[in-house]
N, C-alpha and C positions, 0 to 999 in steps of 0.2 A: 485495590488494584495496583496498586504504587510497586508491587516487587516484581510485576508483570513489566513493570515498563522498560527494565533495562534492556541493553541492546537492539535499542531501536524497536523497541515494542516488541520484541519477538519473545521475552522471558529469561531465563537463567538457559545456560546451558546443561545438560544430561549427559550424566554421565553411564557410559554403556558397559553397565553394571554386570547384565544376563548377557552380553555379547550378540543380542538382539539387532543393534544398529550398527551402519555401519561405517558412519566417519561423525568427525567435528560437529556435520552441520545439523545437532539435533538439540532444539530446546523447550522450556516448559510453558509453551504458549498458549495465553488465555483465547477461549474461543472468540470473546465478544473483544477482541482487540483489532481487531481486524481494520478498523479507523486509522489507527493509529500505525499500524503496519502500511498502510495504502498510502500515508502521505509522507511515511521516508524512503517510499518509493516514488512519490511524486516529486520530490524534490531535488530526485538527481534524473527525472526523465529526461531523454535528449531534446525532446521539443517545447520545452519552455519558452514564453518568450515575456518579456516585461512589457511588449505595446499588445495592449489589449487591443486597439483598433484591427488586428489582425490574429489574431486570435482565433482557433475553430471551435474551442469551448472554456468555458470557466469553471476552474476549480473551486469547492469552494471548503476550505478545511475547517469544519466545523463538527467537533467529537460528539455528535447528536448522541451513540449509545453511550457514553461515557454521563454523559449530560443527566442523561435521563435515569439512568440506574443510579445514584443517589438520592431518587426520591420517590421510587416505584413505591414505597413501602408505609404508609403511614404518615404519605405528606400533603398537603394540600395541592388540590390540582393548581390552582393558580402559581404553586412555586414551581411544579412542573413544567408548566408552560411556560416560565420568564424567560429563558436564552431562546427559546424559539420567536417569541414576539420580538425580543432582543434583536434577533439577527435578521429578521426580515425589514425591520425599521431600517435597520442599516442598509442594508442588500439594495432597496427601494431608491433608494438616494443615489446609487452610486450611476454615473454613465455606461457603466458595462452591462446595468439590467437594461434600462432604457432601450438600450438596443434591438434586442427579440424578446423583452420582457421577462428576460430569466431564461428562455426554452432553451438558450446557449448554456447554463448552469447546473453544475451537478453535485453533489454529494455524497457521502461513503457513509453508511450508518454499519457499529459493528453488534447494534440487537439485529432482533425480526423489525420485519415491517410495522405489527400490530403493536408492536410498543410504541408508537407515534403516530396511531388515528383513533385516537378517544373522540367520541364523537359528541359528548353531555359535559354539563361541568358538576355531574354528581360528584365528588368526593371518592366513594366507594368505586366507582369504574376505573378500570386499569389504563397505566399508561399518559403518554403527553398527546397535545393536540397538533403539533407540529406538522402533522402532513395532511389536515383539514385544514388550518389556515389557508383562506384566498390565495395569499400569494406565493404559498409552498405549490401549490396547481400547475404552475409554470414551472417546477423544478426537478428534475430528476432525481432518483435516489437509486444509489445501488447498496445492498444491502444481503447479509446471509440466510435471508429470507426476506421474497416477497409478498405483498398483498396482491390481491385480483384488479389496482388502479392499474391502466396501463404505463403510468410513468415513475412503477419501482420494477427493479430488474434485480436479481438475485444473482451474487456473486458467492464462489466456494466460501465455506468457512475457511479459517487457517488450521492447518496441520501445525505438527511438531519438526517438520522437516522442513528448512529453509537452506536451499542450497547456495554455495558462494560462485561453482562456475561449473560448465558443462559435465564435465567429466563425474563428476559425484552425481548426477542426474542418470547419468548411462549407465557407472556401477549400480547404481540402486535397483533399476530394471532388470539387467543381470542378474543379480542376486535373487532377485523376486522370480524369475523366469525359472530359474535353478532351482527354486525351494518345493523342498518335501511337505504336501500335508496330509497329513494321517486323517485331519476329521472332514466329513462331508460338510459342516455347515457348524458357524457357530453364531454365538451374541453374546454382546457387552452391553452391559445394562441394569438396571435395577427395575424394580415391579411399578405401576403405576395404580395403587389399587382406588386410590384418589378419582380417578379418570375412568369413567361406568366402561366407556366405546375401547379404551386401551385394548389392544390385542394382545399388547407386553406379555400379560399373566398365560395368554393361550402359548406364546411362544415360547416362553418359560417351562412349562408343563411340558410341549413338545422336545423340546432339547435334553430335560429332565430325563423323559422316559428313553430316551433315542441314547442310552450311556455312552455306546461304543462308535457312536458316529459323528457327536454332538459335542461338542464343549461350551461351556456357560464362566463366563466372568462377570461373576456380579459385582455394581460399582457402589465400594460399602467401603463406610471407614476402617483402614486398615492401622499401618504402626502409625506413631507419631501424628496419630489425626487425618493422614493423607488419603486422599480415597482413590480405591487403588486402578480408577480408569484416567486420572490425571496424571502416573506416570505414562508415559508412549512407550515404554519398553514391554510394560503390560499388554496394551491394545495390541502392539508391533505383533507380538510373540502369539496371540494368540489367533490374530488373523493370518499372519505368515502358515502356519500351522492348517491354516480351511481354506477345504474349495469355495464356499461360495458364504459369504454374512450376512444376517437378516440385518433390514433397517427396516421397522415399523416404525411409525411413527415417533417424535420426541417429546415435549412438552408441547411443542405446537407442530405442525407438517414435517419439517428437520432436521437432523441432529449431524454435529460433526464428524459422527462416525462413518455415514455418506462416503467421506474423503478419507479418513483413514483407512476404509478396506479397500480402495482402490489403491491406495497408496503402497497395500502389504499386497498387491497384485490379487487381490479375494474379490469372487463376483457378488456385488450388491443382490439380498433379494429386497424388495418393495413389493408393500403391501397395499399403497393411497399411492396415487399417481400425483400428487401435492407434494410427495416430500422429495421427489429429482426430477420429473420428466416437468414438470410446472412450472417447474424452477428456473433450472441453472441453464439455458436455453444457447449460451454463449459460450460455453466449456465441455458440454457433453453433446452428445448425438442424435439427432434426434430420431436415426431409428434404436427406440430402447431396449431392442431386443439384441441389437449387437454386442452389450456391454451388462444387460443387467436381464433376474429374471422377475415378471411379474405375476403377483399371487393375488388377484383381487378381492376383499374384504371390505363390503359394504356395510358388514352390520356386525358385531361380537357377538350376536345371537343365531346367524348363521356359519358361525364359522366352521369351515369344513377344509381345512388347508392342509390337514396330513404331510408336510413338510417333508419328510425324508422320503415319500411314497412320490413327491411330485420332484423332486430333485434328483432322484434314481432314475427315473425317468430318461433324463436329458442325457443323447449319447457323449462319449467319452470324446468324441472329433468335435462336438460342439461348445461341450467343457472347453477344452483348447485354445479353441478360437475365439471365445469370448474372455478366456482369461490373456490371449495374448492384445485384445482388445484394450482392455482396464488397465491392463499395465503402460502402452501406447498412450492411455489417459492422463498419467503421472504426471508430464510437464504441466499440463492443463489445466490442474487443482492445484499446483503447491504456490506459494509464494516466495519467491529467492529471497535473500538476505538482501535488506536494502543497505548495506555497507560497499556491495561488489554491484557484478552485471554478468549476465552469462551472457554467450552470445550469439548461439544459432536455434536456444529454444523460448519459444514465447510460452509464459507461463503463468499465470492466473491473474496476474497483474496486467501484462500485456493486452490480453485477449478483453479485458473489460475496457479498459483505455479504447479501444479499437470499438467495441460494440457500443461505447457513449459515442461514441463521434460519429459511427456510423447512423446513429442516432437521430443526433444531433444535424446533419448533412439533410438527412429527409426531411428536417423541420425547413430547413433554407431552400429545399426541392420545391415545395409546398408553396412556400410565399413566391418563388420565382414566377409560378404557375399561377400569383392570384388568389389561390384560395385562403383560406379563414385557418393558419395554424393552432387554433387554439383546437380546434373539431377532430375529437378523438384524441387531442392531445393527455388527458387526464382522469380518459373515460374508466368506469368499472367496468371490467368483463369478466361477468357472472358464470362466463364457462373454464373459467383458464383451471378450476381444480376439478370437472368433474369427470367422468371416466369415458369421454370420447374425446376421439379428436387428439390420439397420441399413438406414433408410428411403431409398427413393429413387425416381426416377421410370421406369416399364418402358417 
């Protein structure tokens, strides 16, 4: 991970080779960096303050994905767990937990949620224990994916685009508002044949056969070992190019691609309502038909999703409005450069700051009123991925 970290975590910069991008502010950032991009934004936030006794919440800079992904692999779970045990030792002791017991405390993890609720100390099960510890309970976590506890909250991936100040935020819109795309729908991806439920291979097939409407980038090693969805000039180029980008599922509910096609102004399609509407709850809308379209897929074995037949469908005024939607989205997903400050758009940093405190605020509503903050504070809700109970237009 070590060549990701220049520039403030954000990566090398790219060079705009295809003429795809369109200023300075593009670089080769890892998606699971996101930790580390959050807290050299934290550290030039305006409202810091050094007396914790006034305080509306506590940061608490600990690189949990960074942590944890040098020992996903063939390591003993107990060496997984030692900086988590590590830092709640600490945490415990200090006068600022004491306070609300942590519920003032939060975190930035740049995996998924489920890389840090192993629930056994089998050996063979994936992941750390970190957020089944006791006293992780009382701790928020914001993360690029959540689980179904209700005290992780899923914040955008990072993109390749980290703006330094306004003005390169408004051209980019522009540019995207302006842009020609020849294909009705495309995807970035490789097959998942590993994965029985994947729908990848159906939507592979579908885009296959659809030549003239369809574009497919598949992410395979290309020159010099590089594979070629980790250039942005690739993804850029080929979603600037389509109306609308599938996002089926990734390795787990998510993938960064989510924010890249919002980013190239292209309407997300979703297929599991786990991988945006579940989610990102703080950044996008939650009627999800303003901005994205859904294609339900409960099972690989019924799939009936004829994709260009259901996409031809949707009129051309509607087309429109949801792509002038997604683009509107843009400040919302990206994270600025933490070297600068822009400063009339709030942007994926922002809006998470704002959504932990607002957070955080109903936990001190709660005690004002007497009642028991721990209640519901940490609960599982068994419904937050299934397919009710998410807005949209009939």
């Amino acid at each position: 991970m070590c060549p990701y970290l220049v520039n403030y975590g954000l990566g090398a910069e790219v060079e705009n080779a295809q003429g795809v991008l369109l200023n300075k502010s593009w670089y080769s950032t890892n998606q699971f960096l996101l930790e580390v991009i959050f807290h050299n934004r934290m550290k030039k936030y305006k409202c810091l303050t050094n007396d914790s006794s006034i305080a509306s919440a506590i940061y608490v800079p600990f690189y949990a994905g960074l942590d944890v992904s040098r020992y996903l692999w063939g390591v003993k779970a107990s060496i997984r767990d030692k900086s988590g045990f590590d830092l709640f030792n600490w945490l415990v002791q200090k006068p600022e937990w004491k306070k609300l017991w942590g519920r003032d405390h939060f975190f930035v993890a740049g995996r998924i949620s489920w890389d840090f609720r192993r629930r056994t100390d089998n050996e063979t099960d994936w992941g750390s224990k970190l957020r089944t510890m006791p006293e992780s309970n009382n701790l928020s976590m914001l993360s690029i994916e959540c689980s179904s506890w209700k005290n992780d909250y899923a914040i955008p991936y990072p993109t390749c685009f980290h703006p330094s100040k306004d003005s390169e935020v408004f051209e980019w819109q522009e540019k995207m508002r302006k842009q020609k795309r020849p294909y009705l729908f495309s995807f970035a991806g490789a097959p998942r044949p590993d994965l029985k439920d994947s729908v990848r291979g159906k939507i592979i097939e579908e885009c296959q056969a659809s030549k003239n409407i369809c574009k497919l980038l598949e992410c395979e090693y290309g020159v010099n070992g590089v594979i070629t969805c980790d250039n942005p000039a690739n993804v850029m180029k080929l979603f600037q190019n389509s109306v609308f980008c599938l996002q089926p599922a990734g390795d787990s509910y998510t993938r960064r691609s989510i924010f890249d096609s919002i980013l190239a102004g292209c309407i997300p399609v979703f297929f599991h309502p786990g991988t945006a509407y579940a989610q990102y709850k703080w950044h996008l809308p939650k009627n999800y038909s303003k901005y994205s379209v859904f294609i339900p897929v409960r099972d690989i074995k019924d799939w009936k999703a004829g994709i260009n037949k259901t996409l031809l469908r949707i009129p051309e005024d509607r087309v429109l409005y949801m792509r002038e939607e997604v683009i509107r989205l843009i400040p919302r997903i990206i994270y600025a450069d933490p070297r600068s400050k822009l400063e009339t758009i709030e942007d994926a940093f922002d809006l998470a700051v704002k959504g932990i405190l607002e957070r955080i605020e109903s936990v001190r509503r709660v005690i004002k009123e007497g009642k028991d903050p721990s209640i519901g504070f940490a609960d599982e809700d068994n419904y937050r991925f299934t397919y009710s109970g998410y807005v949209g237009e009939t």
